[in-house]
C-alpha positions in Angstrom: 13.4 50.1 1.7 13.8 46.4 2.9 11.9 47.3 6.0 8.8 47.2 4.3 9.7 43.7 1.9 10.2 42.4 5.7 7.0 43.4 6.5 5.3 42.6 3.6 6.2 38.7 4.0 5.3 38.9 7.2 1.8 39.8 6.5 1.7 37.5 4.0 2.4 34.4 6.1 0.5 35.7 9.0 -2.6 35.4 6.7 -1.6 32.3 5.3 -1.2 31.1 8.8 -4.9 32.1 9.6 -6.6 31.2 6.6 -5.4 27.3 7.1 -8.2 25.5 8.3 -8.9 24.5 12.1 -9.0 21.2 13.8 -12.8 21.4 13.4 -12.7 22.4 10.2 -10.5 19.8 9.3 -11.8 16.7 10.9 -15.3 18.1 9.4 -13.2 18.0 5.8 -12.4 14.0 6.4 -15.8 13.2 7.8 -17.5 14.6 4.7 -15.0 12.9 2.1 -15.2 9.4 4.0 -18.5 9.2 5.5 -21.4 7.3 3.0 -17.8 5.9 0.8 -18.2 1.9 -0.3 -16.5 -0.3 0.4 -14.8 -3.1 -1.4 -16.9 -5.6 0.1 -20.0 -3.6 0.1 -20.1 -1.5 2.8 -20.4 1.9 3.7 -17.9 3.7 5.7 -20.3 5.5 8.7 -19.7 7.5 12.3 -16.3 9.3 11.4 -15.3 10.9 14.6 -11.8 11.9 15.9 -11.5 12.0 19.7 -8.5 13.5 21.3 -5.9 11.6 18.4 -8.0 8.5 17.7 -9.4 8.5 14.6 -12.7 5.9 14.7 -15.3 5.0 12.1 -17.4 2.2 11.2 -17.9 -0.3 8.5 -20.7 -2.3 8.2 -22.7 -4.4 6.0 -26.1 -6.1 5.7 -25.7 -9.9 5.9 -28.7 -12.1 4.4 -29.4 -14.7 7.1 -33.1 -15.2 6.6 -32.6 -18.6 6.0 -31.1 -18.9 9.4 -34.1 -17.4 11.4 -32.1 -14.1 11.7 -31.0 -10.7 9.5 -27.5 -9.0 10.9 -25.6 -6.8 9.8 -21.8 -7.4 10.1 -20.2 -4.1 11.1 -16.3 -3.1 12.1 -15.7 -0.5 14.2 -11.8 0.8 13.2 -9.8 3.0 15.2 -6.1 4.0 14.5 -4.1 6.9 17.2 -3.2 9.5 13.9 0.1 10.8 16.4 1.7 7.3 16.1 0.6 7.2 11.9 3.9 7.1 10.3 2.3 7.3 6.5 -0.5 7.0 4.7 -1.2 5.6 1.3 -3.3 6.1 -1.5 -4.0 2.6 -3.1 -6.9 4.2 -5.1 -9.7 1.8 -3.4 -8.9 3.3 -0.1 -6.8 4.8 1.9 -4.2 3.0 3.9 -3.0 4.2 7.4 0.0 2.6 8.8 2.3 2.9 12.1 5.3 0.8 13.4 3.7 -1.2 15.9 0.4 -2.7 16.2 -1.6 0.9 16.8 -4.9 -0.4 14.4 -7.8 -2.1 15.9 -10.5 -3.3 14.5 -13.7 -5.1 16.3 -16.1 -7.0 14.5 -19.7 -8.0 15.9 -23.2 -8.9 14.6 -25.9 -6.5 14.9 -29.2 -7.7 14.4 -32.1 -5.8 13.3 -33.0 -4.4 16.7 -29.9 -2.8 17.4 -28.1 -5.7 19.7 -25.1 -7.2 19.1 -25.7 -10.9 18.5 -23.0 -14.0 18.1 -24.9 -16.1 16.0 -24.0 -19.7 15.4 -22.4 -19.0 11.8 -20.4 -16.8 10.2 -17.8 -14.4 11.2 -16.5 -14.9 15.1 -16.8 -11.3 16.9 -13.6 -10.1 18.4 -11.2 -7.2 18.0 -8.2 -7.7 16.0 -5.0 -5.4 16.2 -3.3 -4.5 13.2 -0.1 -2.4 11.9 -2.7 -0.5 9.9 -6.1 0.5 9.0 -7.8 0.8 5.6 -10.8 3.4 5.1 -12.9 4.6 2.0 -12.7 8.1 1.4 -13.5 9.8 -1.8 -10.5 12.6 -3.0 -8.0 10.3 -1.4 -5.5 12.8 -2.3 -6.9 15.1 -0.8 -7.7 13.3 2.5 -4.5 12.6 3.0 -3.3 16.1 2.9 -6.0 16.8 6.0 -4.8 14.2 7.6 -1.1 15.1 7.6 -2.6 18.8 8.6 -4.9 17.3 11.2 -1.5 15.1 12.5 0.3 18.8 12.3 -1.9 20.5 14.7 -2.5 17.3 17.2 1.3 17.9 17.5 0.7 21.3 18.2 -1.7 20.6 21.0 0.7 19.4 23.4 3.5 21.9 23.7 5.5 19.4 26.0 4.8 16.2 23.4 8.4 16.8 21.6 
């Protein structure tokens, strides 16, 4: 009789092993719950895309310089490697991804109306800055960070000489 229980559970996490979502499926998850999000400052989080481990995105916002003979927009391009993110926090706003070591980096650059990156004479200098973490707007943070802990589960799984 326990031949069957056995067998049972074993079904039953066999199936729970298949119905978890995919990479795809999961990086499609994040991308839905962050791209279009405000920011703090404005914003809107854009362009979520995870290649290989890096997970990039952009920030930007429209910057009124009329006055100055030009209209930008100010945008930051944030990447982070999710296999060296150690946690990731919920502080309601937005999400907060963080690692040990200076694994965030964030570039900042002008982008006038016709597409080019511009330095103009005032406001924010362009340059990329590297940081021990990177924030990003997501609605259902909660819920985010659950795919991204599954999404950090199955990059581990990719390599099966990374441990």
């Amino acid at each position: 009789m326990k031949f069957p229980a056995i067998l049972s559970i074993a079904l039953l996490l066999a199936t729970a092993a298949e119905a978890a979502p995919d990479r795809n499926e999961t990086v499609s998850y994040i991308k839905k719950q962050c791209e279009g999000t405000a920011t703090g400052s404005g914003s809107v989080t854009r362009n979520v895309r995870i290649e290989g481990t890096v997970l990039s995105f952009t920030n930007g916002v429209p910057v009124d310089a009329s006055a100055k003979g030009d209209v930008a927009f100010w945008q930051e391009v944030r990447t982070i490697d999710l296999a060296e993110v150690e946690r990731v926090h919920d502080l309601n706003a937005f999400l907060q991804l963080q690692c040990g070591h200076n694994c965030g980096r964030v570039e900042g650059f002008y982008l006038g109306v016709d597409g080019k990156r511009r330095q103009p004479f005032w406001g924010n200098k362009s340059g990329t800055t590297h940081l021990t973490y990177v924030d990003i707007y997501c609605r259902n943070g909660d819920r985010v960070i659950n795919a991204i802990k599954h999404l950090q589960s199955l990059v581990a799984t990719d390599d099966p000489f990374a441990n």
